[in-house]
C-alpha positions in Angstrom: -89.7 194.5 16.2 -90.5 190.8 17.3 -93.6 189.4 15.4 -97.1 189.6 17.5 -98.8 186.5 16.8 -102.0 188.3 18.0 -101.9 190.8 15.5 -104.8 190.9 13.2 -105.7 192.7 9.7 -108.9 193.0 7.6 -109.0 190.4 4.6 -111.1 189.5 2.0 -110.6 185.4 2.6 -111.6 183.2 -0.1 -112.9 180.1 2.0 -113.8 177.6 -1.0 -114.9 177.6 -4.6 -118.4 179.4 -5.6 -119.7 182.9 -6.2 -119.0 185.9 -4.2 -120.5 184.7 -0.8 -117.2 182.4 -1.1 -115.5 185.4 -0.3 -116.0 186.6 3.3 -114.8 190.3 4.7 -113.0 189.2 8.1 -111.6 192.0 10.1 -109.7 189.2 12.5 -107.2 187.8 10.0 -103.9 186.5 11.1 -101.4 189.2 10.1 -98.3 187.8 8.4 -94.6 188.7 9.9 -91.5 188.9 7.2 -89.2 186.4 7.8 -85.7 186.6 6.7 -85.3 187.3 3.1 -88.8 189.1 3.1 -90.6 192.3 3.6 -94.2 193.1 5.1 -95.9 195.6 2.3 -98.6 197.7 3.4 -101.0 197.2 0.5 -101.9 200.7 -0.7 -103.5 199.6 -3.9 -104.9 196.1 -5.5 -106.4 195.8 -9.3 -109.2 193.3 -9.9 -108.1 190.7 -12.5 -110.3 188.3 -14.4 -108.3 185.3 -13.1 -109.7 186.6 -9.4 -113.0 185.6 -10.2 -112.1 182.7 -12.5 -109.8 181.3 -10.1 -113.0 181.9 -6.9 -115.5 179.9 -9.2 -113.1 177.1 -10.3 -113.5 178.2 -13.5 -110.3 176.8 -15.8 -111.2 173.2 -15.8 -108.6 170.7 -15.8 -106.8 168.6 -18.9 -108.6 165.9 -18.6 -112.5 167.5 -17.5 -113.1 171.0 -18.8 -115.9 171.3 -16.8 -114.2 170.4 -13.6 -113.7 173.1 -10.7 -109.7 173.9 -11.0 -107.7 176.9 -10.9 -105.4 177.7 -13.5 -102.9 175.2 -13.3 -105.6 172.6 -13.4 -106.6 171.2 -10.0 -108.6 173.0 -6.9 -106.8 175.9 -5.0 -106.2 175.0 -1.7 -108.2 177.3 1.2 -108.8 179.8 2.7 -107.1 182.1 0.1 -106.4 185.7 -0.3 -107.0 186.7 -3.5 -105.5 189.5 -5.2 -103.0 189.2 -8.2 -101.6 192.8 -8.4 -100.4 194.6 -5.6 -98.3 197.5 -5.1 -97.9 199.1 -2.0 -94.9 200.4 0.6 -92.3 198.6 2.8 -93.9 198.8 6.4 -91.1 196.1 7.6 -88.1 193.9 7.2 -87.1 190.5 8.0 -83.3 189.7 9.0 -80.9 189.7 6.2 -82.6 192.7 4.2 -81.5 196.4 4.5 -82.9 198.5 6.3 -83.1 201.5 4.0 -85.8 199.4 2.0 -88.7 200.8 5.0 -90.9 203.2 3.8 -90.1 202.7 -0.3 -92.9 202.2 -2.6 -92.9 198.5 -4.2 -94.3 197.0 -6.9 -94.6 193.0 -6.5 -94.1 190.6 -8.7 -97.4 188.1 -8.7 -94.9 185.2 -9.5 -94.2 183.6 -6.4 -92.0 180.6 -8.2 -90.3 180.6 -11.6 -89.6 177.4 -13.6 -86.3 178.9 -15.5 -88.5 182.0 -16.6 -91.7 180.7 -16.3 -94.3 181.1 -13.9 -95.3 177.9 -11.7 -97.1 179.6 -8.6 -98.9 183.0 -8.4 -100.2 185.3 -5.5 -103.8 185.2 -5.1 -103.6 181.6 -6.3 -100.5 179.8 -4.8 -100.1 182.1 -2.1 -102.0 185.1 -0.5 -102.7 187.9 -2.5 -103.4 191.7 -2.3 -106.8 191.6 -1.0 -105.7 192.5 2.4 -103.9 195.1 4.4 -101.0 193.7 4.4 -98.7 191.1 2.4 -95.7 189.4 2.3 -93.1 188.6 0.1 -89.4 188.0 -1.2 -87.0 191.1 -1.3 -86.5 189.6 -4.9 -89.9 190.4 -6.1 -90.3 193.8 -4.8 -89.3 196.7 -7.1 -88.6 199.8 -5.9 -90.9 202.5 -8.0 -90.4 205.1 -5.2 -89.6 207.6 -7.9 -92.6 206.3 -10.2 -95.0 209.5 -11.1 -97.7 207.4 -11.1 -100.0 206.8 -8.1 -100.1 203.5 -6.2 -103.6 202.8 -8.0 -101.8 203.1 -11.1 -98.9 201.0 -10.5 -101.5 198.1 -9.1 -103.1 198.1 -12.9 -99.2 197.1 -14.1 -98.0 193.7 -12.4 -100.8 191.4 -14.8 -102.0 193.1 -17.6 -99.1 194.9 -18.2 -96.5 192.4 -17.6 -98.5 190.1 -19.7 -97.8 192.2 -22.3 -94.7 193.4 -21.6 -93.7 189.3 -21.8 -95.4 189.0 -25.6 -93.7 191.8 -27.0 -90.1 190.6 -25.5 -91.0 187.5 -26.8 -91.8 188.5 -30.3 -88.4 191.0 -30.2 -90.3 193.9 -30.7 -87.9 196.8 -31.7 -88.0 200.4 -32.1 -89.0 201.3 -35.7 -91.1 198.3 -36.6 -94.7 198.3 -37.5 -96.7 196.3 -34.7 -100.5 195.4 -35.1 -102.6 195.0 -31.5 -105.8 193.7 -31.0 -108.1 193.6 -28.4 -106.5 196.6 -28.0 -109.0 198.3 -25.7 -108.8 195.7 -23.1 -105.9 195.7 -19.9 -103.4 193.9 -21.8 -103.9 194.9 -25.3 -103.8 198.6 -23.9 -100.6 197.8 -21.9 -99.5 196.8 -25.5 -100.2 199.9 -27.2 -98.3 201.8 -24.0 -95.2 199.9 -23.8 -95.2 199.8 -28.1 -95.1 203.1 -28.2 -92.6 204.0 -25.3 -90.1 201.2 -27.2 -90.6 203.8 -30.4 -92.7 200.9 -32.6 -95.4 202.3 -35.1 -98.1 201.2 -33.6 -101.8 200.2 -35.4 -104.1 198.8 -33.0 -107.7 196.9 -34.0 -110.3 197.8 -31.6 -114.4 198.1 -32.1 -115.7 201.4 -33.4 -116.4 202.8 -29.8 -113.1 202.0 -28.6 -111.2 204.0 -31.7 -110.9 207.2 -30.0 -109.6 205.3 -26.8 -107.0 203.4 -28.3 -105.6 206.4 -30.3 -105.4 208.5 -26.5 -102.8 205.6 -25.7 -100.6 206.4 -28.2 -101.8 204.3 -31.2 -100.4 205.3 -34.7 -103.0 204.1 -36.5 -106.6 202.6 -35.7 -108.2 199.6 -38.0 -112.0 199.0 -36.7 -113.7 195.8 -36.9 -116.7 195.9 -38.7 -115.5 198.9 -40.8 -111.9 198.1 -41.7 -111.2 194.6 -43.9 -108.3 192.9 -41.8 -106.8 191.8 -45.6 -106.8 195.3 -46.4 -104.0 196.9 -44.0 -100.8 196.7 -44.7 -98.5 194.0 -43.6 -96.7 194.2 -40.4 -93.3 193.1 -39.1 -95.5 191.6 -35.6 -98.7 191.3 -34.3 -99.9 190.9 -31.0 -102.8 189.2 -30.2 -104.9 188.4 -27.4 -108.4 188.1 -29.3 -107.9 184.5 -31.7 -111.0 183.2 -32.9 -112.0 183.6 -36.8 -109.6 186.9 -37.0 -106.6 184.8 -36.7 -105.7 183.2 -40.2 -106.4 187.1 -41.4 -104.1 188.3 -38.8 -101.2 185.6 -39.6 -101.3 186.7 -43.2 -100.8 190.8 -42.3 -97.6 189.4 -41.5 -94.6 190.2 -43.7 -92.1 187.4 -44.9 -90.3 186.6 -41.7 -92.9 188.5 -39.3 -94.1 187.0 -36.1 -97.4 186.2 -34.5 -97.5 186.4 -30.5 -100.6 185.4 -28.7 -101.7 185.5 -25.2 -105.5 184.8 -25.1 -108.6 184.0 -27.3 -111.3 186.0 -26.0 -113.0 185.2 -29.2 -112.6 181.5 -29.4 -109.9 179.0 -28.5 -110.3 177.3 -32.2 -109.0 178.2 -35.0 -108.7 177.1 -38.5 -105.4 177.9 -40.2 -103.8 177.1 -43.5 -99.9 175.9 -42.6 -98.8 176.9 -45.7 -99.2 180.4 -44.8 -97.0 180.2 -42.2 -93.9 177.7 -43.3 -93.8 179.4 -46.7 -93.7 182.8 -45.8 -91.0 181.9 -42.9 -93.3 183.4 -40.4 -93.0 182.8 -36.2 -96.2 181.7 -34.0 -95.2 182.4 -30.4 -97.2 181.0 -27.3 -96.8 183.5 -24.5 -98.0 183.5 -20.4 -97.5 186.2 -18.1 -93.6 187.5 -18.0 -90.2 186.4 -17.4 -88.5 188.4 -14.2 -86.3 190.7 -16.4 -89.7 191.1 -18.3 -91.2 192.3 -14.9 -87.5 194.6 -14.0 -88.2 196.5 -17.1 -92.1 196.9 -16.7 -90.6 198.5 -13.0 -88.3 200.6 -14.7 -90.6 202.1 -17.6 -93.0 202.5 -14.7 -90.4 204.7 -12.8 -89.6 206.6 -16.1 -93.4 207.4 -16.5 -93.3 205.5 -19.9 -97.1 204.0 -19.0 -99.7 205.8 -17.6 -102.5 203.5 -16.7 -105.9 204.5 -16.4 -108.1 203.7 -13.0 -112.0 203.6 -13.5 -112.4 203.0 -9.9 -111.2 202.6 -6.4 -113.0 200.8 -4.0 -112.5 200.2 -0.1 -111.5 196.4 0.3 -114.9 195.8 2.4 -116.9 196.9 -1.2 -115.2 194.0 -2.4 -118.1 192.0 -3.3 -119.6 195.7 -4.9 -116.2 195.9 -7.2 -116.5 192.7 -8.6 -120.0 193.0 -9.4 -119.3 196.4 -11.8 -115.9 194.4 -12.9 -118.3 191.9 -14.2 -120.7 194.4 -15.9 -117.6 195.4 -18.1 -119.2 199.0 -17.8 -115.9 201.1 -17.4 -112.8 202.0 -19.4 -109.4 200.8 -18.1 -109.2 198.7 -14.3 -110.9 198.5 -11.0 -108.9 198.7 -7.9 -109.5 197.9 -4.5 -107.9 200.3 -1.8 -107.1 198.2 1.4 -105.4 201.1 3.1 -108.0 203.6 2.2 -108.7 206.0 -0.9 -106.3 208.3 0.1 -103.4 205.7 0.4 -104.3 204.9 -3.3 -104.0 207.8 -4.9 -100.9 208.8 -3.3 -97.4 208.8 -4.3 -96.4 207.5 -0.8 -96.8 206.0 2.7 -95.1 207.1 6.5 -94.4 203.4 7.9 -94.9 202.6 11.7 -93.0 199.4 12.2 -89.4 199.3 11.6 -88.3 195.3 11.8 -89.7 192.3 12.1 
């Protein structure tokens, strides 16, 4: 089917840096066409992100000027912007040069729009348009089919960030079945993911959460539960890794819980960037500090494939319509709710669904 350049689709448009009102609702957006190489995905489901909001207000600072109004990778995104980091949906379309057979199969899409060897240089929602829209488009090689996934499109739009994120750290660490892994933050999206994808790998699993959050963490399939305020860090025993997204004054504790020859990987600091930490500890004990963003693309292949296996089952607070947009980030920033937010650009029904009857059949 030739491309309509008429053809519109609602969007939430990011027009420029600020707070919400920077995001406008338009029901007249250009609708994107796959080219060759690419596919046009109905957007059934989109999970809000913290790097949605932090990207909207300019909120990463730069090298040089913490303070200035950059996105991630330092300098001002470039507008209007569709926002939207994780976005599953189904195949609506094709472009020349990709099989037909791919129409009407559920995808999960890969945020990373360019790799650097494995690491990520642009990002949907960022770089590129996002999944804060009815429709999006992208490379056959970052769609996954997850047609045979149990889990509902809502579900599978919680996976491509948090989860990949954490899919990436424990890959990175070498996480194997049989070995004891400590989590923290472990009630959050990726700390969570970590727990999931731990356990489905067959690693003994002891996550440090806040005393609220114990029972929680323990439903994803942790082994054991230490609780901050309760438990003494120093007192559990050591570990062969540790995953960490939390930093701040926890971390020299969390480096020594590792056994001779264990390994530290970290993905955040949610409780401070600064840390003070006695070398020794590390060098003399032969222990591993890994720095870790986001996921590699076999990382992301295998998040699809435990996905389709049913090895994660995330857990949806919400779904929104994309026009309560501005209502979902509000409660995303109120923090009152237990797992992820999603947006439904398609409608509820597409969302919660295990599948979608497309209408076009080529671009």
């Amino acid at each position: 089917m030739a491309a309509d350049p008429d053809a519109t689709m609602t969007a939430a448009a990011t027009m420029h840096h600020g707070g919400p009102d920077a995001t406008e609702i338009r029901h007249d957006w250009p609708m994107p066409f796959a080219g060759p190489g690419e596919l046009l995905v109905r957007i059934t489901a989109a999970a809000l992100n913290n790097t949605d909001i932090w990207s909207r207000e300019g909120a990463y600072g730069s090298p040089e000027d913490p303070t200035a109004i950059a996105g991630w990778k330092g300098v001002p995104l470039e507008f209007p912007r569709i926002q939207g980091i994780d976005v599953a949906g189904v195949v609506e379309a094709v472009g020349d040069s990709v099989p037909s057979h791919w129409i009407g199969r559920r995808v999960l899409v890969d945020p990373t729009v360019r790799y650097a060897g494995e690491f990520p240089v642009d990002l949907i929602g960022t770089e590129a348009d996002g999944g804060f829209a009815e429709f999006h488009v992208c490379a056959l090689s970052r769609a996954h089919d997850v047609s045979d996934s149990p889990l509902t499109d809502a579900q599978l739009a919680c996976l491509p960030t948090a989860y990949g994120t954490a899919m990436g750290m424990i890959n990175r660490a070498g996480c194997s079945p049989g070995e004891r892994v400590l989590v923290t933050g472990s009630s959050g999206g990726v700390g969570s993911a970590a727990i999931q994808l731990l356990s489905d790998r067959g690693c003994h699993v002891v996550a440090r959460t806040s005393p609220d959050k114990a029972a929680d963490v323990e439903r994803w399939g942790a082994h054991e539960v230490s609780v901050r305020g309760a438990d003494e860090l120093g007192q559990l025993a050591e570990v062969d890794a540790a995953v960490d997204v939390v930093g701040g004054e926890e971390f020299p504790a969390l480096v020594d819980r590792l056994r001779d020859g264990g390994r530290l990987v970290f993905a955040g600091a949610i409780a401070g960037p600064m840390v003070t930490l006695d070398l020794r500890r590390v060098y003399l004990r032969q222990r591993r500090l890994i720095g870790s963003t986001m996921h590699t693309p076999q990382d992301f292949a295998e998040l699809a494939r435990v996905a389709t296996e049913g090895g994660v089952r995330p857990h949806v607070a919400e779904v929104f319509a994309l026009e309560d947009l501005h209502t979902a980030q509000e409660r995303f920033a109120r923090r009152d709710f237990f797992g992820k937010l999603v947006v439904a650009p398609n409608g509820t029904d597409a969302a919660l669904s295990s599948g979608w009857t497309p209408t076009v059949t080529r671009c």
